[in-house]
C-alpha positions, 0 to 999 in steps of 0.5 A, spaced: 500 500 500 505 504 501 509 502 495 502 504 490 502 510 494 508 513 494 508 511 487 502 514 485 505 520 489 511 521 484 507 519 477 502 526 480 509 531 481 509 531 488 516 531 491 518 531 498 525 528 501 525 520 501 518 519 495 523 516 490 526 511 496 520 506 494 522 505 487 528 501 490 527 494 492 533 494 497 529 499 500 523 496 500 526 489 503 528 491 508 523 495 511 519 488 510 524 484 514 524 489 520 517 489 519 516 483 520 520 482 525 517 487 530 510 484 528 513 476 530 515 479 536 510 484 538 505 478 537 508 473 539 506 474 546 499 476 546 498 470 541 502 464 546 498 467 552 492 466 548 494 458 545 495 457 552 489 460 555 485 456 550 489 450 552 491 449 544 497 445 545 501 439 542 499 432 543 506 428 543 507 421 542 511 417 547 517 415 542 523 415 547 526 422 545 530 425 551 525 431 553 519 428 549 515 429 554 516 435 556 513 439 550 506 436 552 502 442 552 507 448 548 502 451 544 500 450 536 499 453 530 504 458 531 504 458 524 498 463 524 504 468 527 509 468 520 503 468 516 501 474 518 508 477 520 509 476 512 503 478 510 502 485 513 510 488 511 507 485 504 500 489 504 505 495 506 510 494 501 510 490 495 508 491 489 501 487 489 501 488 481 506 484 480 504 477 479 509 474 482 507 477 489 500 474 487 502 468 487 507 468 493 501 471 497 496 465 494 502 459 496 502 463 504 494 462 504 492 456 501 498 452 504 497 456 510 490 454 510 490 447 509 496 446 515 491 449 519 486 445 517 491 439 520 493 442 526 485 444 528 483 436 527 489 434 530 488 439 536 481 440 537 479 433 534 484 430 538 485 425 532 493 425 531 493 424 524 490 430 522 488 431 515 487 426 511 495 426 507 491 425 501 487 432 502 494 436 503 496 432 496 490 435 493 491 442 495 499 441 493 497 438 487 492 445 485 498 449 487 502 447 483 496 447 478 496 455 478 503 457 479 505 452 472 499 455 468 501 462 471 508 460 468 506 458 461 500 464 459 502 469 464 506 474 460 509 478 465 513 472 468 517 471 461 524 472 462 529 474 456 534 472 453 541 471 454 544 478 453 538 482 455 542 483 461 547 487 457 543 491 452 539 494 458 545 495 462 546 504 459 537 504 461 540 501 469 541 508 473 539 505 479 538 498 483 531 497 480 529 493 476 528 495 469 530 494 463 528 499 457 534 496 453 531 490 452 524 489 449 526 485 444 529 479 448 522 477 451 523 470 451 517 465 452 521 458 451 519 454 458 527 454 460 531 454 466 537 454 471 541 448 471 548 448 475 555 447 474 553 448 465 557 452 461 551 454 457 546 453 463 540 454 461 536 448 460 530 448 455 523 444 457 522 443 449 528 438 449 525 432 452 519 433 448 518 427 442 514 432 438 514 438 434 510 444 433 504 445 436 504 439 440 510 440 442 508 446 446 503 443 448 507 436 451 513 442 453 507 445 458 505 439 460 511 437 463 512 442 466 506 443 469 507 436 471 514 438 475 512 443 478 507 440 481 512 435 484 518 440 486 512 444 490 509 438 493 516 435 495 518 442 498 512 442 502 513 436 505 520 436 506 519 443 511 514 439 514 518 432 516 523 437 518 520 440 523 520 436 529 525 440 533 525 447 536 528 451 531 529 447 526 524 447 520 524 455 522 531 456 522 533 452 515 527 455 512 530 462 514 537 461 510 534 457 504 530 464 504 535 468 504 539 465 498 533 465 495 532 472 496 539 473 493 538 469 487 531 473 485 535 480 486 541 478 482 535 475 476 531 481 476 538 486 475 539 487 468 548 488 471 548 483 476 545 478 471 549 481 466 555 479 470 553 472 472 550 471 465 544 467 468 537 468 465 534 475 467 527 476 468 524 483 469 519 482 474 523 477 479 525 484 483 519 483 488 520 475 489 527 478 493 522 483 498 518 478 499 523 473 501 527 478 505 520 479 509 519 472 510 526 472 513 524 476 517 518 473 519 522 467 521 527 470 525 522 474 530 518 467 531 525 464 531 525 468 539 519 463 540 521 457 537 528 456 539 530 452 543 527 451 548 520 452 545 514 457 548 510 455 541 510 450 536 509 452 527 505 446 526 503 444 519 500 451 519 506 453 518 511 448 516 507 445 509 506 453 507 514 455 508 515 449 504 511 451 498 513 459 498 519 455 497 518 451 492 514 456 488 519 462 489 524 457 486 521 456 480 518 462 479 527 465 478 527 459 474 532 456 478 529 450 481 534 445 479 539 448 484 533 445 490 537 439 491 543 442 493 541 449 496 534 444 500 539 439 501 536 438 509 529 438 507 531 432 501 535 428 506 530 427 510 525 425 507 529 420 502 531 418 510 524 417 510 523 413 504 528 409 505 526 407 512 519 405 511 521 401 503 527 398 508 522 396 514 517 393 509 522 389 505 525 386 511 519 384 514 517 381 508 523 377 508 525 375 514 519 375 518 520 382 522 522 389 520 528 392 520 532 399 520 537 403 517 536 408 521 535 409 529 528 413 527 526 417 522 526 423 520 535 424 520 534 429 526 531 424 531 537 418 528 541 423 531 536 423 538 536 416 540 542 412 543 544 405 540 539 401 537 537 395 533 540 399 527 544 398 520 547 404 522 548 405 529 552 412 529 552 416 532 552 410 539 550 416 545 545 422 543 546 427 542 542 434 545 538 437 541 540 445 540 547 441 538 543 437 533 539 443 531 545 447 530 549 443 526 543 442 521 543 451 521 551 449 519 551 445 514 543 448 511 548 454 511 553 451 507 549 449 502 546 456 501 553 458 499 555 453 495 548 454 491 549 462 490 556 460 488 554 455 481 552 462 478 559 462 477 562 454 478 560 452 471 
């Protein structure tokens, strides 16, 4: 709303110190991180006190973890509390014309929506399950239909060609994004992103057995297709790492940032020039509203880190996913997901592997057996010496150890992503 004002303002002559300060997206994102942040902590407080006096709190299963048993009670659905630290900045400083923005808003409400609907039954219900898994799929499923049909007929997501970049650089006075230089590159090809390749951008068409028309129509199908899997395998990925205080808050928090800066170097002509990735015009926004959301999860970090006064639940934790996975294609870099979502992949594959393992063995031998002590990774490293084929760590280990180390290695994994702009 600010943004749109002060826009409105500049377009109708009025000129007073700082009306220009909203064209900059570095200005823009920010004011939505500290503004996210003072709203998380503001409202973080008032919105415990109220979870406990409503006795929202979390159900546990006994499952043999040290201090288990202590998070009996500590209230719930404290995704409620990102949502809104995220939305509010956005409202204020977004550019709610940007399709982009849209359609991160829409992932924040509709996966939002769908954890709170798990954590309601879960809590109010007392059904341990939650939501019927194949509702959350369903809704993932929709998701990732809007954001590949935006993809493929919404003409402002378009990215341009290579050297795009370079034609605008002359039009670029400022760290805004625009790109006067380069009308004639708009591009409409399904491409994107693929790392540690000279000539990096990877053209959806290629895997196409058709030509023509129908090739187009296989291309956008396919591409559909996958952008279906990357946002339900991201959402369920943030959501099977949540099971520590501050882990999935933590981890989405760095993946959030170097998604930030992956958008603001996409959507500046120079900087996409210099790194010769692919430039998409609109992509500038994606940048603010991550840097928000950062700053969202650093003010509900205060309440979640260790030891936790308030649980995200699904409400939280399926919708970080998504907006993960949906700004990851929407910057065309979703092929660098494995590496910089390294944390969120190899928990779930420890699941999988777990449940396909024990269900094997079981067949085969009579009983089933375990690669890991537990599932998901985090709880391996929370349990002492079992029955196990990999029976490493023998003690366990605490759990702000085990959170931490995971922040270091998701740290890791954050800069080796932002470094194959250049390692090809």
């Amino acid at each position: 709303m600010l943004y749109h004002l002060f826009e409105y303002l500049r377009e109708q002559g009025t000129h007073f110190p700082g009306i220009g300060l909203m064209q900059y997206i570095s200005v823009r994102g920010i004011l939505g991180n500290v503004t996210a942040i003072l709203i998380a902590l503001l409202a973080g407080k008032k919105t415990i006190g109220f979870l406990q006096k409503k006795q929202i709190g979390e159900e546990i299963r006994d499952l043999g973890l040290e201090g288990q048993l202590a998070k009996k009670g500590t209230p719930t659905m404290g995704g409620i509390i990102i949502i809104f630290s995220l939305l509010i900045p956005i409202l204020l400083f977004g550019d709610l014309g940007n399709s982009n923005t849209r359609l991160l808003i829409f992932t924040t409400l509709w996966l939002g929506f769908i954890g709170c609907m798990d954590d309601y039954i879960k809590v109010f219900k007392h059904n341990k399950d939650g939501l019927n898994g194949k509702y959350k799929i369903i809704g993932q499923i929709i998701l990732g239909l809007v954001v590949g049909l935006a993809l493929c007929f919404d003409e402002s997501l378009a990215f341009r060609e290579s050297g795009a970049a370079q034609a605008a650089v002359p039009a670029v006075q400022t760290a805004t994004v625009t790109a006067s230089g380069a009308a004639d590159f708009e591009s409409n090809e399904i491409m994107t992103t693929i790392p540690f390749v000279k000539d990096n951008e990877f053209n959806y068409s290629w895997l196409s057995p058709f030509k023509g028309k129908a090739g187009d129509i296989f291309t956008k199908i396919l591409y559909i297709l996958v952008i279906i899997f990357i946002i339900t395998a991201c959402s369920n990925g943030a959501n099977l790492t949540d099971g520590m205080d501050g882990l999935a808050t933590g981890v989405s928090a760095i993946v959030g940032a170097a998604l930030g800066v992956l958008a603001y170097v996409s959507g500046h002509v120079v900087y996409a020039d210099y790194f010769d990735i692919m430039y998409i015009e609109n992509s500038g926004d994606i940048a603010v509203f991550m840097l928000t959301l950062v700053g969202a999860l650093m003010g509900f970090l205060w309440f979640n880190s260790y030891p936790a006064q308030i649980f995200m639940g699904d409400t939280g934790s399926l919708m970080l996913g998504g907006i993960i996975g949906v700004s990851a294609v929407l910057i065309r870099k979703e092929l660098l997901l494995p590496i910089l979502c390294g944390i969120f992949l190899v928990e779930s594959l420890s699941v999988i592997i777990q449940r396909c393992y024990f269900k094997y063995t079981k067949k085969k031998y009579g009983e089933g057996r375990r690669i890991f002590k537990m599932s998901p990774l985090h709880h391996h490293f929370q349990k002492e010496d079992i029955d196990a084929a990999i029976k490493k760590p023998v003690k366990a280990h605490p759990e702000a150890k085990i959170v931490m180390r995971f922040y270091i290695v998701s740290m890791i994994l954050a800069v080796l992503t932002i470094i194959t702009l250049k390692i090809r």
